[in-house]
PDB file of the backbone (N, CA, C, O) and the ligand in Angstrom, with CONECT records:
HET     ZN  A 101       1
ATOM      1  N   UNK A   1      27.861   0.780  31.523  1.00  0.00           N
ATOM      2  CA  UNK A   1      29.085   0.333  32.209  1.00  0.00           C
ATOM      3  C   UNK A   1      28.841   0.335  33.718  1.00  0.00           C
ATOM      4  O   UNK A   1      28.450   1.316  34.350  1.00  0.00           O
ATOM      5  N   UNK A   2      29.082  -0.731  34.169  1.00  0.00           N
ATOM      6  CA  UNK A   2      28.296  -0.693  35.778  1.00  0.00           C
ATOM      7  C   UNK A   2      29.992  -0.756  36.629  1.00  0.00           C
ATOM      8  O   UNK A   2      30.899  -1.511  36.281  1.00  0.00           O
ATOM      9  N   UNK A   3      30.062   0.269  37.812  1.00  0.00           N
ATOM     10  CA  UNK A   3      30.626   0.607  38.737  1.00  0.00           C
ATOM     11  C   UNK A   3      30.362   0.515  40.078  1.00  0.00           C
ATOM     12  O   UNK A   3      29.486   1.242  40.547  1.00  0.00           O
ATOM     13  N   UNK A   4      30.997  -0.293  40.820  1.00  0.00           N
ATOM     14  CA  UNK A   4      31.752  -0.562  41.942  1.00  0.00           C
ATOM     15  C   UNK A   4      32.528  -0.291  42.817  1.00  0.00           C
ATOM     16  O   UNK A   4      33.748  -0.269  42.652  1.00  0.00           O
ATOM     17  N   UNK A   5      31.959  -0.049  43.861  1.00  0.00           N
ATOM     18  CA  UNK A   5      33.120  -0.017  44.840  1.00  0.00           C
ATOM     19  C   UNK A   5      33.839  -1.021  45.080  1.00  0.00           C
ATOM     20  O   UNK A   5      33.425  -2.116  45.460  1.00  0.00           O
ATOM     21  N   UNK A   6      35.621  -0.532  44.756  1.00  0.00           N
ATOM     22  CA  UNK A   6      36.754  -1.474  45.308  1.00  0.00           C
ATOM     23  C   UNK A   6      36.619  -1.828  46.428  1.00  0.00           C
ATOM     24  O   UNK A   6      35.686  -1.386  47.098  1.00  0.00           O
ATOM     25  N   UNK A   7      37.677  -2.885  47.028  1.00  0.00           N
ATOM     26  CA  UNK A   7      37.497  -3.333  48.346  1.00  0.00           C
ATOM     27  C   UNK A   7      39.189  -3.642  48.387  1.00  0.00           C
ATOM     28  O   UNK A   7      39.728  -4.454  49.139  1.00  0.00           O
ATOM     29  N   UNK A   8      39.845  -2.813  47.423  1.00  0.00           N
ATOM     30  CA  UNK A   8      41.218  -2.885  47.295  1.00  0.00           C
ATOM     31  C   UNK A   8      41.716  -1.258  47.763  1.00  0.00           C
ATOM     32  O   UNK A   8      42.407  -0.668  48.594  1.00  0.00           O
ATOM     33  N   UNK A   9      40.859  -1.032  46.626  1.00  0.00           N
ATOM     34  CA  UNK A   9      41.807   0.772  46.261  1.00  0.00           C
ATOM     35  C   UNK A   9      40.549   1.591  46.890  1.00  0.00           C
ATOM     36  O   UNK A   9      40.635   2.816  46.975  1.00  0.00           O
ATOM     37  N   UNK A  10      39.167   0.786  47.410  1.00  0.00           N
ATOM     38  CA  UNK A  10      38.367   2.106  47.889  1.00  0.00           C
ATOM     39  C   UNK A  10      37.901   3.007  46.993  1.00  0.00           C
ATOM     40  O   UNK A  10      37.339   4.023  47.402  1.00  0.00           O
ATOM     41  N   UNK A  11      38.085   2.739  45.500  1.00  0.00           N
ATOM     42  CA  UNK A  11      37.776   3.902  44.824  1.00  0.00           C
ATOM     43  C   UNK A  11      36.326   3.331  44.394  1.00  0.00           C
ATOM     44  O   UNK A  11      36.086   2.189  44.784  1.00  0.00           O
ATOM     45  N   UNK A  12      35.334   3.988  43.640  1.00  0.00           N
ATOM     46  CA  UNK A  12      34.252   3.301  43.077  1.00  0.00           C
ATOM     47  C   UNK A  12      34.863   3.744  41.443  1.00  0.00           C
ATOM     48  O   UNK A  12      35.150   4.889  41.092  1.00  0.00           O
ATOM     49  N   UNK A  13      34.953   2.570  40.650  1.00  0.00           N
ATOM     50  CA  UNK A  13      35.436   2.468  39.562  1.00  0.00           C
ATOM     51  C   UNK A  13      34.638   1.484  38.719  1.00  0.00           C
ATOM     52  O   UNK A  13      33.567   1.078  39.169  1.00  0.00           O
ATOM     53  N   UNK A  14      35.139   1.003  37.344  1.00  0.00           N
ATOM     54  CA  UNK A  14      34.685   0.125  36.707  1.00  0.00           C
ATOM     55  C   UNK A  14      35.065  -0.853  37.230  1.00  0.00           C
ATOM     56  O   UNK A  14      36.078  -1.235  37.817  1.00  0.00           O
ATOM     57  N   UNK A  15      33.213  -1.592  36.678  1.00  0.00           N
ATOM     58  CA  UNK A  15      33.358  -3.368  37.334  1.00  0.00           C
ATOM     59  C   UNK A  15      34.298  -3.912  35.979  1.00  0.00           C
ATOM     60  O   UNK A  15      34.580  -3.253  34.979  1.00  0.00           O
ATOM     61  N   UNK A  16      34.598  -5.025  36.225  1.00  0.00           N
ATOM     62  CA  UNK A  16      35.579  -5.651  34.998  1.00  0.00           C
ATOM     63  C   UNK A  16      34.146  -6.214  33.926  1.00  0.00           C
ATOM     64  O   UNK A  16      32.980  -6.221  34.322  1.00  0.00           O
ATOM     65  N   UNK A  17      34.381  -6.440  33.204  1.00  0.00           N
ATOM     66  CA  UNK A  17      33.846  -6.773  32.134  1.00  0.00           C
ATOM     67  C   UNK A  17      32.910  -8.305  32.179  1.00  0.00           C
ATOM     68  O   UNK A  17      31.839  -8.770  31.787  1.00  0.00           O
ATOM     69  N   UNK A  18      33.626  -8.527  32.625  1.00  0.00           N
ATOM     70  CA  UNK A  18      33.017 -10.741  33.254  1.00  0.00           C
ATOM     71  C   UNK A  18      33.877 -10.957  34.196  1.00  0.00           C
ATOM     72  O   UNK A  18      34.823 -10.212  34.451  1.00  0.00           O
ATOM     73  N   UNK A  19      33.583 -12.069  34.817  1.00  0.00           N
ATOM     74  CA  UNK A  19      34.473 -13.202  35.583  1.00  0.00           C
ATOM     75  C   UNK A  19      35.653 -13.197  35.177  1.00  0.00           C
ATOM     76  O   UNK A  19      35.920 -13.612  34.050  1.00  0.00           O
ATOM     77  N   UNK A  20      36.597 -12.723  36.018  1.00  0.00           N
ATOM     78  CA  UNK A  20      37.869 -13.000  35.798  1.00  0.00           C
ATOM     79  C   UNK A  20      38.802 -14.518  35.780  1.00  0.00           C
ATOM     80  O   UNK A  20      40.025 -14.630  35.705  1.00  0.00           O
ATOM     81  N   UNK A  21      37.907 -15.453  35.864  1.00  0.00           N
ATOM     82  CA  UNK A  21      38.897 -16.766  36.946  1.00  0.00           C
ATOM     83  C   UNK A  21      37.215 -17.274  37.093  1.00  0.00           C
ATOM     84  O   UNK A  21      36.398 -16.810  37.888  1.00  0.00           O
ATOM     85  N   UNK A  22      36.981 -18.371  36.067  1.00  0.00           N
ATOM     86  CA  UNK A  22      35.877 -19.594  36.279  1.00  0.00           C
ATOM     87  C   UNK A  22      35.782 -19.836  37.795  1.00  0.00           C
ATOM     88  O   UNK A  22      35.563 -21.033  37.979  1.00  0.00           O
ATOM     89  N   UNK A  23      35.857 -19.218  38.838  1.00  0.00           N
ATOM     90  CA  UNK A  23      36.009 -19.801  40.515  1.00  0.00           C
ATOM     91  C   UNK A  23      35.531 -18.963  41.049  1.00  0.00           C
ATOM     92  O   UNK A  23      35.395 -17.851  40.539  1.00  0.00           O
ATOM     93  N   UNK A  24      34.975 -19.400  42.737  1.00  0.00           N
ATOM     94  CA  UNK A  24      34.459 -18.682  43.599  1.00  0.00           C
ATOM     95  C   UNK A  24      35.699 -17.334  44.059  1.00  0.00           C
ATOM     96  O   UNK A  24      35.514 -16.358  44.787  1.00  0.00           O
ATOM     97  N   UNK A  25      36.626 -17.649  43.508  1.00  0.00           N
ATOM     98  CA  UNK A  25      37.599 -16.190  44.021  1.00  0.00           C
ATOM     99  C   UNK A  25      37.243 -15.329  42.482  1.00  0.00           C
ATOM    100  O   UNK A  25      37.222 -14.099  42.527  1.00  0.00           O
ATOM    101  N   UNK A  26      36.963 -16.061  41.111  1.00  0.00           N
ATOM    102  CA  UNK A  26      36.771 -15.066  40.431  1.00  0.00           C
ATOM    103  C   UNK A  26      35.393 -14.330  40.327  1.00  0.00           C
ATOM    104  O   UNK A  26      35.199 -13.359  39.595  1.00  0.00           O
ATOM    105  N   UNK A  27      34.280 -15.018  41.302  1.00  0.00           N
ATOM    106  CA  UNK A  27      33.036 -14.122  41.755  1.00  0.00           C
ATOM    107  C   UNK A  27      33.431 -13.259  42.459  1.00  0.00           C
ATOM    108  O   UNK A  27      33.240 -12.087  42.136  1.00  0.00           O
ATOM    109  N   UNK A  28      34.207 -13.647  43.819  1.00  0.00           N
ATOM    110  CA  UNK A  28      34.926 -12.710  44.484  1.00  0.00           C
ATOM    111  C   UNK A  28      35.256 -11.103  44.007  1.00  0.00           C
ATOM    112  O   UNK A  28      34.821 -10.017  44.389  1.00  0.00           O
ATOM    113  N   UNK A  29      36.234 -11.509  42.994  1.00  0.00           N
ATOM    114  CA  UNK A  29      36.880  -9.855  42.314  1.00  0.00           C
ATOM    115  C   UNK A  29      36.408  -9.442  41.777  1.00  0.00           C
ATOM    116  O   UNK A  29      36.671  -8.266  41.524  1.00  0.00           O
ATOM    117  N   UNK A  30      35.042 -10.276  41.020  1.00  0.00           N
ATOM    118  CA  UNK A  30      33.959  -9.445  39.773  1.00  0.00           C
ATOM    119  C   UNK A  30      33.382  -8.846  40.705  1.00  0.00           C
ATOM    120  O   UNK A  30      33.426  -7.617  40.646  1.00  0.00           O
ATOM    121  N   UNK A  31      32.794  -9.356  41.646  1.00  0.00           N
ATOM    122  CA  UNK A  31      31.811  -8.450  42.820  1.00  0.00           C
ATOM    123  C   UNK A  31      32.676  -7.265  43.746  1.00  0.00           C
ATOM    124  O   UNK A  31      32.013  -6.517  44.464  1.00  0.00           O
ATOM    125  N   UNK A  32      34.063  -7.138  43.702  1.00  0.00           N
ATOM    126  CA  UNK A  32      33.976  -6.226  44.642  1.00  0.00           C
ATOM    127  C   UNK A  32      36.015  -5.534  44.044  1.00  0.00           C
ATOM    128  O   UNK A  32      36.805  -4.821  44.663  1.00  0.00           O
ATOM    129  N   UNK A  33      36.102  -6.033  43.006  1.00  0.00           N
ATOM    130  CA  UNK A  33      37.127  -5.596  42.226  1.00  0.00           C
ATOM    131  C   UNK A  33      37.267  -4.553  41.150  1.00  0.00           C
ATOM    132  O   UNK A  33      36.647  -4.802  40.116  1.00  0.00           O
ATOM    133  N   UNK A  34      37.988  -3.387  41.189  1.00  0.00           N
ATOM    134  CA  UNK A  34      37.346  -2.662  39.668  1.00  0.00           C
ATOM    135  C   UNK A  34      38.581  -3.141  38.639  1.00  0.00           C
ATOM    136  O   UNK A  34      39.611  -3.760  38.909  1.00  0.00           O
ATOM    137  N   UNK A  35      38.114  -2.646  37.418  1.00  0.00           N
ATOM    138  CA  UNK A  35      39.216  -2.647  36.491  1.00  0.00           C
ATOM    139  C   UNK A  35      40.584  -2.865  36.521  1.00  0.00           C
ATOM    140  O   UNK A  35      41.303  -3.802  36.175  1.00  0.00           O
ATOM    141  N   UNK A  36      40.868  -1.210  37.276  1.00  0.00           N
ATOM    142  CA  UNK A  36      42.445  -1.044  37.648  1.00  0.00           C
ATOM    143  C   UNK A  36      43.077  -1.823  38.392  1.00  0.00           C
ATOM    144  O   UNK A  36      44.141  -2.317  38.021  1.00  0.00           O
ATOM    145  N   UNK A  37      42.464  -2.114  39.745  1.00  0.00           N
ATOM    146  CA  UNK A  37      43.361  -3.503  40.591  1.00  0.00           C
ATOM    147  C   UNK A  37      43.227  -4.408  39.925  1.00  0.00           C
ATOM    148  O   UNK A  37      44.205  -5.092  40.226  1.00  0.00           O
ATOM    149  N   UNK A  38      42.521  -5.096  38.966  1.00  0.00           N
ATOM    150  CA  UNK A  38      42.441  -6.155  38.308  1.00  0.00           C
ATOM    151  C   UNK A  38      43.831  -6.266  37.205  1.00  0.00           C
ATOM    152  O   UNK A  38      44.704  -7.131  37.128  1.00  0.00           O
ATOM    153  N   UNK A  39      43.641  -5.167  36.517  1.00  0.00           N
ATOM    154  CA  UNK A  39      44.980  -4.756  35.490  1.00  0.00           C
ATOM    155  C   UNK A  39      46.622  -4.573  36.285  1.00  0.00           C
ATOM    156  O   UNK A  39      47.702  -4.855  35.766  1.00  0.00           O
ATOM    157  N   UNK A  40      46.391  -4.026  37.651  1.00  0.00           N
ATOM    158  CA  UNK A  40      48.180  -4.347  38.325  1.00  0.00           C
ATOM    159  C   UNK A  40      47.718  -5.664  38.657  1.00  0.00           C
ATOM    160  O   UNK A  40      48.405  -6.411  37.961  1.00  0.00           O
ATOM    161  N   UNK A  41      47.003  -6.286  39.275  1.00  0.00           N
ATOM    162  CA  UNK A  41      47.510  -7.859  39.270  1.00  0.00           C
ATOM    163  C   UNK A  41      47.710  -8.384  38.319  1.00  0.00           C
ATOM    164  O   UNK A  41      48.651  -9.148  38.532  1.00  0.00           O
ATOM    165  N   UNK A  42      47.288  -8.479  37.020  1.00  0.00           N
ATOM    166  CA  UNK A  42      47.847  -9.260  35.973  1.00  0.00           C
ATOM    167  C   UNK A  42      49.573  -8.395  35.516  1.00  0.00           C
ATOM    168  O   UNK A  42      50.379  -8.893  34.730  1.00  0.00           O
ATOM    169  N   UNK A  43      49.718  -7.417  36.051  1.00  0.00           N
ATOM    170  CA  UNK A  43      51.189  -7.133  35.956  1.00  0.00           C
ATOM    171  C   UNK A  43      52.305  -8.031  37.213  1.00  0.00           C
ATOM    172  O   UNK A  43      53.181  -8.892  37.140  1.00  0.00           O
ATOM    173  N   UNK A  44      51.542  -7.104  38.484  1.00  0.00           N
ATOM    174  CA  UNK A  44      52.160  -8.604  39.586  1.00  0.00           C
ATOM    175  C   UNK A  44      52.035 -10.294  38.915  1.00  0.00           C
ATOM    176  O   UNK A  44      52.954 -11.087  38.708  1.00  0.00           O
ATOM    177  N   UNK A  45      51.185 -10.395  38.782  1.00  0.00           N
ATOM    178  CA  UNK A  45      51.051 -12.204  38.508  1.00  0.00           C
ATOM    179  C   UNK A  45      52.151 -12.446  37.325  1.00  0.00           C
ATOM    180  O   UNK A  45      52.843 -13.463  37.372  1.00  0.00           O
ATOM    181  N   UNK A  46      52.275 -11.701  36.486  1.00  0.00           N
ATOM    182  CA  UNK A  46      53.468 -11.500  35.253  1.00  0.00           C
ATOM    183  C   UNK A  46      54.653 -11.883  36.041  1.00  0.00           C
ATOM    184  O   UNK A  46      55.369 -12.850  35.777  1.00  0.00           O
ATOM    185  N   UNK A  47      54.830 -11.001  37.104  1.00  0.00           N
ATOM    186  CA  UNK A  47      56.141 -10.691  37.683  1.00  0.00           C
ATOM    187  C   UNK A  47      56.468 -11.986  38.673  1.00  0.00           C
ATOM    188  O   UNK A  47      57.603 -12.422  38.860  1.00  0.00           O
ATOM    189  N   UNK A  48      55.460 -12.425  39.167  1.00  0.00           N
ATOM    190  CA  UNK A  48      55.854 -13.718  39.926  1.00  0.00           C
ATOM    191  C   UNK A  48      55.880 -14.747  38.698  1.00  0.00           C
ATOM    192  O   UNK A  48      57.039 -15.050  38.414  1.00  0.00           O
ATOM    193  N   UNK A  49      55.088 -15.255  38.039  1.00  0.00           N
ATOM    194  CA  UNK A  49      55.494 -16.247  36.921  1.00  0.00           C
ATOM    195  C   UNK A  49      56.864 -16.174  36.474  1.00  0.00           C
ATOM    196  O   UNK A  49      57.504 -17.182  36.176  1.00  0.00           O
ATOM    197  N   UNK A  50      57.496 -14.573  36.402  1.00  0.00           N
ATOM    198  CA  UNK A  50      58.745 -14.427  35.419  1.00  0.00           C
ATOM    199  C   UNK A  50      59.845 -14.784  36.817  1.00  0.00           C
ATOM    200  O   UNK A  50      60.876 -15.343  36.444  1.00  0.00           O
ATOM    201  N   UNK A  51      59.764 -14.557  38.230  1.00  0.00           N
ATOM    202  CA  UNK A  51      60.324 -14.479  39.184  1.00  0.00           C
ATOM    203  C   UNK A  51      60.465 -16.018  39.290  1.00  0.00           C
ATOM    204  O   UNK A  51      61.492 -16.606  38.951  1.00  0.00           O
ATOM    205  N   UNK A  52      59.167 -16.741  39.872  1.00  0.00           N
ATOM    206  CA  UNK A  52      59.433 -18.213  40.163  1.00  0.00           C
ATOM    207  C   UNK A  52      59.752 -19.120  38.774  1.00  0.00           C
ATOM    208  O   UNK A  52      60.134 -20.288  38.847  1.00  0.00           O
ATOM    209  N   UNK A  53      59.575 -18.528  37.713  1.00  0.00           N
ATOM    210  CA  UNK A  53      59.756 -19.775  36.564  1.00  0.00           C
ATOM    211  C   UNK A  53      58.508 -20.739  37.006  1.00  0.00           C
ATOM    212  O   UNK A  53      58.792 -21.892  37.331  1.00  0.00           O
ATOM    213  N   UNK A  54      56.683 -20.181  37.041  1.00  0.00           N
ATOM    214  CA  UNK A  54      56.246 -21.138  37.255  1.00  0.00           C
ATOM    215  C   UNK A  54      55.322 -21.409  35.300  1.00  0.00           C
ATOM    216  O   UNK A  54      55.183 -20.759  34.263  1.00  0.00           O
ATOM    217  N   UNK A  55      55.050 -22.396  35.700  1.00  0.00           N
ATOM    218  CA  UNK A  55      54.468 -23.618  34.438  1.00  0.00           C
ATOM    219  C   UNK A  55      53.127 -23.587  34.713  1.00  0.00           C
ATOM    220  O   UNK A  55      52.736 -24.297  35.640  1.00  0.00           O
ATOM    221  N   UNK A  56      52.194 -22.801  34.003  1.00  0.00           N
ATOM    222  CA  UNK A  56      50.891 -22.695  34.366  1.00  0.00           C
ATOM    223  C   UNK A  56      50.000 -23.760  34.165  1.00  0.00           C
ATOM    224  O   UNK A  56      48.807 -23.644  34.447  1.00  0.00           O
ATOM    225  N   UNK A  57      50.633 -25.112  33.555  1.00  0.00           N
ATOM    226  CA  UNK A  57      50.294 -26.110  33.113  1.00  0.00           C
ATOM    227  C   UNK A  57      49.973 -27.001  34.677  1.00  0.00           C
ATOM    228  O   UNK A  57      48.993 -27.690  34.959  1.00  0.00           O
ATOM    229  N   UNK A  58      51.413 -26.623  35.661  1.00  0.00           N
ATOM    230  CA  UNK A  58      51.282 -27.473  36.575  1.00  0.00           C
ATOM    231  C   UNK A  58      50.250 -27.033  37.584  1.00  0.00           C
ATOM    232  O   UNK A  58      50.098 -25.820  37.730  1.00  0.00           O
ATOM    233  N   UNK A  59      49.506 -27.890  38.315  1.00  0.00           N
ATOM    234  CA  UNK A  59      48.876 -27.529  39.498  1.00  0.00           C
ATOM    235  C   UNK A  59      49.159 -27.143  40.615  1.00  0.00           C
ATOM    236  O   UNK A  59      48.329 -26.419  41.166  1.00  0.00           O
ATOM    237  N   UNK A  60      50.244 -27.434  41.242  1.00  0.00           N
ATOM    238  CA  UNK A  60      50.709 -26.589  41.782  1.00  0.00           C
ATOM    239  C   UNK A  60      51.076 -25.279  41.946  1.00  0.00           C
ATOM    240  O   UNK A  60      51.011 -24.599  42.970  1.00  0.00           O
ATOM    241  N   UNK A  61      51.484 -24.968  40.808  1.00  0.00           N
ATOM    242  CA  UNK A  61      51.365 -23.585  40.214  1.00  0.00           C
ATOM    243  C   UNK A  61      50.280 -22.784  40.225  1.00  0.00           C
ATOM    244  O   UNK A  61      50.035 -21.728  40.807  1.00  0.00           O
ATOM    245  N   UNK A  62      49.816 -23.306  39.656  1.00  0.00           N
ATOM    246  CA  UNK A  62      48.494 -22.669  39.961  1.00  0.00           C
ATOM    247  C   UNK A  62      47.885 -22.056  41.332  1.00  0.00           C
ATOM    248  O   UNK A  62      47.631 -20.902  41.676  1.00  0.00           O
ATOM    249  N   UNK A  63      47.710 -23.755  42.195  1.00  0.00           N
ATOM    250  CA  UNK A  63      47.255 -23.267  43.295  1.00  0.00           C
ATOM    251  C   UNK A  63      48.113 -22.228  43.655  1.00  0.00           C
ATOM    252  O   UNK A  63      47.434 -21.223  43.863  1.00  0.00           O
ATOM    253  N   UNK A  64      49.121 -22.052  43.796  1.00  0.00           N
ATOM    254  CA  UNK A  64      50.443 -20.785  44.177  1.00  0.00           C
ATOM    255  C   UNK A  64      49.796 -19.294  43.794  1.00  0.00           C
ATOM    256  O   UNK A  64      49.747 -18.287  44.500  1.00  0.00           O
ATOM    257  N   UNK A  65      49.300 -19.511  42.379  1.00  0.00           N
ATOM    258  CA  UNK A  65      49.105 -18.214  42.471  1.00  0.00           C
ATOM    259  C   UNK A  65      47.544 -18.163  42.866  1.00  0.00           C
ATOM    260  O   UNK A  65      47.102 -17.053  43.163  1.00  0.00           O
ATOM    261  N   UNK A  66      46.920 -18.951  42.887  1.00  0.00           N
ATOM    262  CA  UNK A  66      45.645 -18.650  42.936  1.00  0.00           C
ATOM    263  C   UNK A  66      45.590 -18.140  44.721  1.00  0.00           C
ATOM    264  O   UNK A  66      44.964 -17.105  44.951  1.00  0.00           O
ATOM    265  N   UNK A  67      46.028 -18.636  45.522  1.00  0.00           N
ATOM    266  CA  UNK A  67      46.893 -18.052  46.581  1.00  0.00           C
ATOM    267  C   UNK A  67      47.172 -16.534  46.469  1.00  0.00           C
ATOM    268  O   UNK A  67      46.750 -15.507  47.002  1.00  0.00           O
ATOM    269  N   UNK A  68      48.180 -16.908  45.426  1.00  0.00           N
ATOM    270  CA  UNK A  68      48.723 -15.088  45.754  1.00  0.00           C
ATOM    271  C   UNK A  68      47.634 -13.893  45.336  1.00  0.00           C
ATOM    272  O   UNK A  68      47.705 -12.755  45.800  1.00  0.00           O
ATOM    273  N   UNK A  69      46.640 -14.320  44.408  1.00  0.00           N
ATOM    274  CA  UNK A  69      45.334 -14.134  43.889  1.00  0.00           C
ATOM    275  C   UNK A  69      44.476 -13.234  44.914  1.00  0.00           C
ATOM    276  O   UNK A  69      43.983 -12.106  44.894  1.00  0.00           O
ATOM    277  N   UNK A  70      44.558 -14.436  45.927  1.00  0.00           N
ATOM    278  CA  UNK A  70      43.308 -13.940  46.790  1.00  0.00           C
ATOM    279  C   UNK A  70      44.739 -12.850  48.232  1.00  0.00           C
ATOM    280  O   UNK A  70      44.367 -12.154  49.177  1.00  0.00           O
ATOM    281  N   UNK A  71      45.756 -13.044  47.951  1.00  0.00           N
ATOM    282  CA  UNK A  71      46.288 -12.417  49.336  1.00  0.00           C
ATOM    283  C   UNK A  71      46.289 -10.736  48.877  1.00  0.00           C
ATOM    284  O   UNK A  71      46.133  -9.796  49.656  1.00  0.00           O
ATOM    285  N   UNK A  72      46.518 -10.646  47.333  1.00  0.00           N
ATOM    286  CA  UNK A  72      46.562  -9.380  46.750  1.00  0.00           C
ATOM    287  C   UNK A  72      45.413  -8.520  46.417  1.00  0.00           C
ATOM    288  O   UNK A  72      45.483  -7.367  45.992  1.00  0.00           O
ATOM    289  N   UNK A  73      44.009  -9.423  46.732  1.00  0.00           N
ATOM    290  CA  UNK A  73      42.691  -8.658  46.605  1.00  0.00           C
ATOM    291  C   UNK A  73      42.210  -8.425  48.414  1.00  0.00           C
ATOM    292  O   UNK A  73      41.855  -7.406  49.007  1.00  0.00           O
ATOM    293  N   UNK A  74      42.351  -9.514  48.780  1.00  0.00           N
ATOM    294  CA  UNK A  74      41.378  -9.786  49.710  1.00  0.00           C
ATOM    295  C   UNK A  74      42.415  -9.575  51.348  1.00  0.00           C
ATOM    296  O   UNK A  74      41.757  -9.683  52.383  1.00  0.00           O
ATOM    297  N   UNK A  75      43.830  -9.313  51.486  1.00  0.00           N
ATOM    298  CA  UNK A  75      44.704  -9.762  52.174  1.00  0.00           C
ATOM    299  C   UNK A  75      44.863 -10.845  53.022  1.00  0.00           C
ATOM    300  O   UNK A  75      44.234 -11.862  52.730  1.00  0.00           O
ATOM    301  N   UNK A  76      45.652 -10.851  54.127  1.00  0.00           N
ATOM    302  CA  UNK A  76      45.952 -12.373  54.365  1.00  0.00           C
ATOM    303  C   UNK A  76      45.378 -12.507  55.026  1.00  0.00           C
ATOM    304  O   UNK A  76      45.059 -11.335  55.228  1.00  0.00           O
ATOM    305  N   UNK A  77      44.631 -13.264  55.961  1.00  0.00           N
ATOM    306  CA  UNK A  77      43.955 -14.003  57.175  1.00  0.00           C
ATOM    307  C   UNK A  77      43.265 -13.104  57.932  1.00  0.00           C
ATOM    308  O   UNK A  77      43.771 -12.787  59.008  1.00  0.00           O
ATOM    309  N   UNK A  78      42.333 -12.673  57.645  1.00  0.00           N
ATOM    310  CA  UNK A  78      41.673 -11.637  58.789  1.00  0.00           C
ATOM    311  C   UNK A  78      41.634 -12.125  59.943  1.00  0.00           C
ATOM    312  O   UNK A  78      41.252 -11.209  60.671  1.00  0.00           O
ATOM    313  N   UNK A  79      41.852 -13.288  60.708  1.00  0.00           N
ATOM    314  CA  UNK A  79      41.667 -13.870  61.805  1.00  0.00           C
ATOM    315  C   UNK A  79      43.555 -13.787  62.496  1.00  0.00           C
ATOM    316  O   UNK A  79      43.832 -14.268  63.596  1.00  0.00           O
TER     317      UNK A  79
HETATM  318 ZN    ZN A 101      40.424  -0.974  42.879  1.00  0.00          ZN2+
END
């Protein structure tokens, strides 16, 4: 079981299992995400889908969360 240091919670924990997200943000969280922040975002991401009424079908949607994705691992704009 290979472990990682977060770049969320700071803890060194379990790496997730695979790629979370076919995309360069889901290399992102495999490389520097453990388990546990991975598991409350899929509770947050729950909570905004159930909040906005979004349609994971649409693209827009998507991009939205894939957005909120990276603001909840990585935060907003270092610049
Ligand atoms: Zn973490």
């Amino acid at each position: 079981m290979s472990q990682i240091t977060c770049t969320r919670c700071e803890r060194t924990d379990e790496q997730l299992p695979a790629l979370p997200l076919p995309t360069d943000l889901g290399a992102r969280i495999y490389d520097g995400v453990c388990r546990t922040c991975w598991q409350d975002w899929l509770k947050e991401q729950t909570a905004l889908i159930n909040h906005h009424g979004l349609n994971l079908l649409d693209s827009s949607a998507k991009q939205f969360l894939t957005q909120k994705t990276e603001e909840f691992f990585f935060g907003e704009n270092p610049d």
